[in-house]
N, C-alpha and C positions, 0 to 999 in steps of 0.2 A: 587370427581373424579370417572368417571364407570371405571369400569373392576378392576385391581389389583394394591392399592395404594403401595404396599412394592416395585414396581419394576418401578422406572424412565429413562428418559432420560436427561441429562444435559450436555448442553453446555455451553463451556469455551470461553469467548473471550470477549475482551474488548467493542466493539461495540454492538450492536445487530442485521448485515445485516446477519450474520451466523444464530442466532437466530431462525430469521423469517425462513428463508429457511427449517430449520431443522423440524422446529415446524410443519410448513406448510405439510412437507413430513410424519414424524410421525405420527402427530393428525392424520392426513385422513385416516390411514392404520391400526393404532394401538390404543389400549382402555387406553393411557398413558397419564402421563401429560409430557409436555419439559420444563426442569426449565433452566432460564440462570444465571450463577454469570460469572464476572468480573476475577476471580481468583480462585485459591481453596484455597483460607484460607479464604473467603467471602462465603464457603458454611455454610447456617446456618444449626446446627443439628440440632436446634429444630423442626426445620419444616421434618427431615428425619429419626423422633426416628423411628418409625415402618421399614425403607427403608431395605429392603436384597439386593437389587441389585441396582447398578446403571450404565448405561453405557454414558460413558464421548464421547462427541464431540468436537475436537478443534482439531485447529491446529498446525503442528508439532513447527510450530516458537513458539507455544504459551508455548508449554514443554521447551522448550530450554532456553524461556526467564525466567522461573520458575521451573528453577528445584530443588530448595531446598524443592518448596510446594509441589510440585508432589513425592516427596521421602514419605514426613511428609503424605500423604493417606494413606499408609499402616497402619497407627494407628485406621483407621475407624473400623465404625463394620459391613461394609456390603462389599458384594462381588463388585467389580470394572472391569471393561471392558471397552476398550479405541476403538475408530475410530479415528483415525490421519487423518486430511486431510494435502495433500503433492501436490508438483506439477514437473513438469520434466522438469520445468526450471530451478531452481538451489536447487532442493532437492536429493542428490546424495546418494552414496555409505557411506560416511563419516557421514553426516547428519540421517541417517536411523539407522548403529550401535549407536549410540549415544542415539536414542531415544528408541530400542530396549533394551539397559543399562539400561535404568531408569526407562522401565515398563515392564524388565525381569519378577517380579512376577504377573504380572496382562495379562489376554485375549488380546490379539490387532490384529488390522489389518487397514492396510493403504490403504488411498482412494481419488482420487483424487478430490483438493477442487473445481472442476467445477461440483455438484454432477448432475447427472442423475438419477434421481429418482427411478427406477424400479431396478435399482443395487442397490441404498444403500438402499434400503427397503430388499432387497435380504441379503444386508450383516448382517444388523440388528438380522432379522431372523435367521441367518445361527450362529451369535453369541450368541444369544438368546433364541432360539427355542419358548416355550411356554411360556416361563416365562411372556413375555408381548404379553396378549392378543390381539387378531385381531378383528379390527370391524368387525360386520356383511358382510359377503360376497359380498351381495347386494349393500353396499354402502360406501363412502369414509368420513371423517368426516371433517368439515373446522372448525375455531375457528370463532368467532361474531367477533372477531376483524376485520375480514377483510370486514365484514357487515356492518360493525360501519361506516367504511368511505365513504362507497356510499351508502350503503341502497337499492343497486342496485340486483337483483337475477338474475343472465344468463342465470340458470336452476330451475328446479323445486327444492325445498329446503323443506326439513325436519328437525324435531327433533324428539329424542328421547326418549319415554317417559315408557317406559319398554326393560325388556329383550332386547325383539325380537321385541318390536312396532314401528313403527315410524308414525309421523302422519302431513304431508305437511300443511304449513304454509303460502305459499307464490309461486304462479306460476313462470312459469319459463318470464323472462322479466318484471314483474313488481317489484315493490319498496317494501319492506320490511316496515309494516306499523309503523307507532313511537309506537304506542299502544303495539303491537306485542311483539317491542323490548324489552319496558318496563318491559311488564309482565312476559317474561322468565327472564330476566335478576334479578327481582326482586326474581323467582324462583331457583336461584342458576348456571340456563342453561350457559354453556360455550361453546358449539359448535354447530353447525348444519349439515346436513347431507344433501349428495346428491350421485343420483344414481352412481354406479361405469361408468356406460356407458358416462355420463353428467362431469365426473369429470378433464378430459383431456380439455373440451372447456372450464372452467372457472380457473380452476389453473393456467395456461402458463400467462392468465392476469395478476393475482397476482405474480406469478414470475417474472416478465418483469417489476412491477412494485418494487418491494421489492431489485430485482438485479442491482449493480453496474455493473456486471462486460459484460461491453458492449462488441462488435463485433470488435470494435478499440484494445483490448489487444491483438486480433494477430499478429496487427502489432508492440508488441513488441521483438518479433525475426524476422523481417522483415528488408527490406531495411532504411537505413539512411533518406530517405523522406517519408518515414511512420512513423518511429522512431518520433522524436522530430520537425518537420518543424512546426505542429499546439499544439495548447496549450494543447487539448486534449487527446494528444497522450503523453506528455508528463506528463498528471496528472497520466496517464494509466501505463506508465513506474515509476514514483515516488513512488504510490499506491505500486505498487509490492514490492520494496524496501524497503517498511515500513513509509514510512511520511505519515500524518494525513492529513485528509480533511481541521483540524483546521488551520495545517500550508500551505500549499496548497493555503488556500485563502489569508493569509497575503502575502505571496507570489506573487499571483496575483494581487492582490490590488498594490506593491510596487512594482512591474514592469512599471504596467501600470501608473504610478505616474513616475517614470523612463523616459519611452517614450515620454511620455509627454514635462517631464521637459526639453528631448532634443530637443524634435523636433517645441517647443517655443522658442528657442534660438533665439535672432532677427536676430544674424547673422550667422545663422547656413550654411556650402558651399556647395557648390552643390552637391559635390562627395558625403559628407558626409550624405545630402538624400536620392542620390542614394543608398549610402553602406546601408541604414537601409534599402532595399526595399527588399534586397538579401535573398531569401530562400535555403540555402547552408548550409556547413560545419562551415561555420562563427558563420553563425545566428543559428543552433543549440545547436552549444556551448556557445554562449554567453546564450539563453533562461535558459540552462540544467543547466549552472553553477549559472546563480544568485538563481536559485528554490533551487541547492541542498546548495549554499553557506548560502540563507536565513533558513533552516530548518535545518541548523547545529547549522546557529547563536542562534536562536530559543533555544539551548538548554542550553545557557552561559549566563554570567552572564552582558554582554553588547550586550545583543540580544534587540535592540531599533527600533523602526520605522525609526529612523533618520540612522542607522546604516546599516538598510536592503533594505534604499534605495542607500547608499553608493555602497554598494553589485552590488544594479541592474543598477546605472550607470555604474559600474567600468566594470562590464561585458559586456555593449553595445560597449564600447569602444576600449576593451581591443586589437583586432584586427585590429582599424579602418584603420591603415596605409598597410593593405594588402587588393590586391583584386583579390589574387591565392589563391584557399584553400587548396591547396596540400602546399603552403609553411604555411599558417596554422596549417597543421597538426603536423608541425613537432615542440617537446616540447623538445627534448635535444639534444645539440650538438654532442652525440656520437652516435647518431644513420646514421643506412648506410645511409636513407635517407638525411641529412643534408652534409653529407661527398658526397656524389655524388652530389649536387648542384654546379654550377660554381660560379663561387666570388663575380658576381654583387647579387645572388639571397640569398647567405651564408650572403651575406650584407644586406639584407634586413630584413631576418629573425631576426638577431642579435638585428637590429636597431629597430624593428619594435614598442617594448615597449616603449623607449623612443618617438619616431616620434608619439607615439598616447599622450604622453603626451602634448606635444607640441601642438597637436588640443584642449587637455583641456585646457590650458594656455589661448585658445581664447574664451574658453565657462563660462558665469557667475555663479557664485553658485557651482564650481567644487571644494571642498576642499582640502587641501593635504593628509587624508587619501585617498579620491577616487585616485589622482594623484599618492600615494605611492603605490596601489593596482594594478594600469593599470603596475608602471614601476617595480613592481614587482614581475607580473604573470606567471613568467618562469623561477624565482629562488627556485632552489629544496636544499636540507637536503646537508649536508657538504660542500655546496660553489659551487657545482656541475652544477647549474642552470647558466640562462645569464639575462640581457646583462652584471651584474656587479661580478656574482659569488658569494653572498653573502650568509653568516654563517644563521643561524635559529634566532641567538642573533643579528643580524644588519638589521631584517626584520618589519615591523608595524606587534604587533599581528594578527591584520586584517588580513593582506598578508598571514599569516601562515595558518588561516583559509583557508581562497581564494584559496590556492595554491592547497592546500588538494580536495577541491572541482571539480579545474579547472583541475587536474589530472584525477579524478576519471570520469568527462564529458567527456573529450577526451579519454577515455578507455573506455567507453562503448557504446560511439558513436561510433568508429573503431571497436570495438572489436568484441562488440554485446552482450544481456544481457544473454548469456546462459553459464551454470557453469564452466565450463572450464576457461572461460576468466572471471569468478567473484571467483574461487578460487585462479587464479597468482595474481589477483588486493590484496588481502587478503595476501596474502604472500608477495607481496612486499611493502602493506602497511604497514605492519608491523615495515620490516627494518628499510622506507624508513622514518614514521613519530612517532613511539612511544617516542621518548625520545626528549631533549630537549625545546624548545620553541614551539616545534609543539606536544607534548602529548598531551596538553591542548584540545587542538583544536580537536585534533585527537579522545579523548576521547568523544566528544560531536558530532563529527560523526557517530562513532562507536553507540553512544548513540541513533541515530535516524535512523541508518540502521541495528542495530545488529540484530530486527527480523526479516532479509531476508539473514543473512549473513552466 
């Protein structure tokens, strides 16, 4: 490695889209290397006996979900320095002491994880100073990895082969020769260089390509038809929350296996192709609850294909005998909304689980789990739900699942996902589902949204 191997950078994170970002920003600015582990008890020492310093990147979720290991660093033998990335959608007051507690003895400073480059190279420095050398002024430095996959040069491109020398490789627009590659690569070379002036028109491509997080995430504090109406926007809101790409796609896969199976129904009614056209309060909550009900299933011990398609018919259905979505919205009989409805519409709302059963009855292949989960979507913890009022113990585990789910859809589709209304969900989840027949479940929620919670 050039410059000073005693002083790295590493970052913490399961994946590696943080990784690349960081790498990308450091290598170019700084004579360092970016090492990534999965954890901090996957750091190996062997590889950091010389190290005096290190300075840690991850995110605050990533502390929280690890705070035993993050205590256990103080045992190292080199000095420690943390960058928290945070965000000001549900990273609060509460969230910040917390992570302040547990890296009271170590440097920090919190940064937001949409990084901007020219600050967090700023912050670096500002916590660093000299300890991690600067490249040559003249120029920014890129890793061959990001050469490897096009072969492609946008600018004039260099290496460096002393000190102060650098000596261009490769004009700007043409291909990066295999020979080229070969021979430094055989020479130990891990970067290339290019002018600082040249480094703004080829990086933002490699960012754009390396970054998930699209233009679509602001329409997660946005309106209800930005929210959830497209799939996309609903990966974007899941993503935040903490669900995986892995389950994301079981998800999609078992929806659209879902739609399918209903919309081949041979005698599927008219209403009811209509009702699936609907881009509304309906159909968002039906999309939001089978993704978050499958990626809870996902985490138990009868999380099955067959199971998570149960999930995503019971969701398409679960409404189908309404085509108000204001009476949609409403999930408990004591709320003023329900109490100000006239009789025919208090009737409706009531009836509404059962009447969608009733269209299952006509559809083939609907089992009585799916059947138990439609007539059970709106019985909540002590008997308090409808249409039948039912205890946690006279519920299909499923349901208990489902409920938990179909709760938390309808609260953040109303609510909206910004902290306020993800800290009362938190506190009345708690009440409303840790104990009984619904811990289970509840546990395995918690288990797939705790790093955002």
């Amino acid at each position: 490695m050039s410059g000073d191997p005693s002083v790295k950078v590493i970052v913490l994170d399961k994946g590696k889209e943080l990784y690349k970002i960081v790498s990308l920003y450091v290598e170019s600015e700084f004579e360092t290397n970016v090492l990534h582990y999965e954890s901090p008890n996957s750091i190996d020492d062997s590889e950091n006996i010389d190290l005096k310093e290190a300075l840690f990147v991850c995110d605050y979720t990533f502390i929280l979900n690890f705070q035993s290991d993050f205590k256990s660093l103080g045992a190292k033998g080199y000095n420690r320095s943390f960058i928290i990335l945070e965000d000001s959608l549900l990273f609060g007051d509460e969230e910040k002491r917390e992570i302040e507690t547990l890296l009271k003895e170590f440097k920090h400073s919190f940064c937001h994880r949409d990084l901007i480059k020219n600050q967090f190279v700023e912050m670096i420095e500002g916590m660093c100073g000299d300890a991690i050398p600067k490249v040559d002024l003249k120029y920014s430095k890129m890793s061959m990895d990001y050469f490897f996959k096009s072969k492609h040069a946008l600018v004039d491109t260099y290496i460096k082969i002393g000190a102060e020398k650098f000596i261009k490789i490769v004009n700007r627009g043409d291909d990066v020769p295999e020979e080229v590659l070969e021979h430094i690569t055989k020479k130990g070379v891990r970067f290339f260089y290019v002018k600082k002036v040249d480094f703004k028109e080829c990086y933002r491509s490699i960012v754009d390509s390396l970054s998930e997080r699209s233009s679509t995430k602001k329409g997660v504090e946005g309106s209800l038809t930005e929210q959830f109406t497209s799939i996309e926007n609903v990966h974007t809101a899941l993503k935040s929350l903490g669900v995986s790409e892995e389950v994301l796609e079981i998800a999609d896969e078992t929806v659209e296996i879902a739609k399918k199976t209903i919309q081949e129904q041979a005698n599927l009614p008219a209403f009811l192709k209509e009702f699936l056209k609907n881009e509304n309060y309906i159909s968002e909550l039906s999309t939001l609850t089978s993704y978050l009900a499958i990626s809870c299933l996902s985490e138990l011990p009868w999380g099955n294909p067959k199971n998570f398609t149960k999930f995503a018919l019971a969701s398409i259905i679960q409404d189908v005998a309404l085509n108000d979505e204001e009476l949609a919205k409403i999930c408990h009989l004591d709320s003023e909304e329900f109490k100000n409805l006239n009789e025919a519409d208090k009737t409706k709302v009531v009836e509404h689980p059962s009447k969608a059963v009733e269209i299952l009855d006509h559809l083939e292949g609907m089992d009585q789990d799916i059947k138990d989960i439609v007539m059970q979507h709106h019985e909540r913890p002590h008997g308090k739900g409808f249409p039948w009022g039912l205890k946690d113990n006279e519920i299909n585990p499923l349901s208990n699942l489902y409920i938990i789910c179909h709760e938390y859809a309808h609260r953040i589709i109303t609510g909206g996902l910004n902290l306020a209304n993800m800290k009362k969900i938190d506190q009345d989840f708690r009440e409303m589902f840790s104990s009984g027949n619904y811990a289970k479940p509840y546990k395995a929620f918690l288990e797939v949204f705790r790093s955002k919670r």
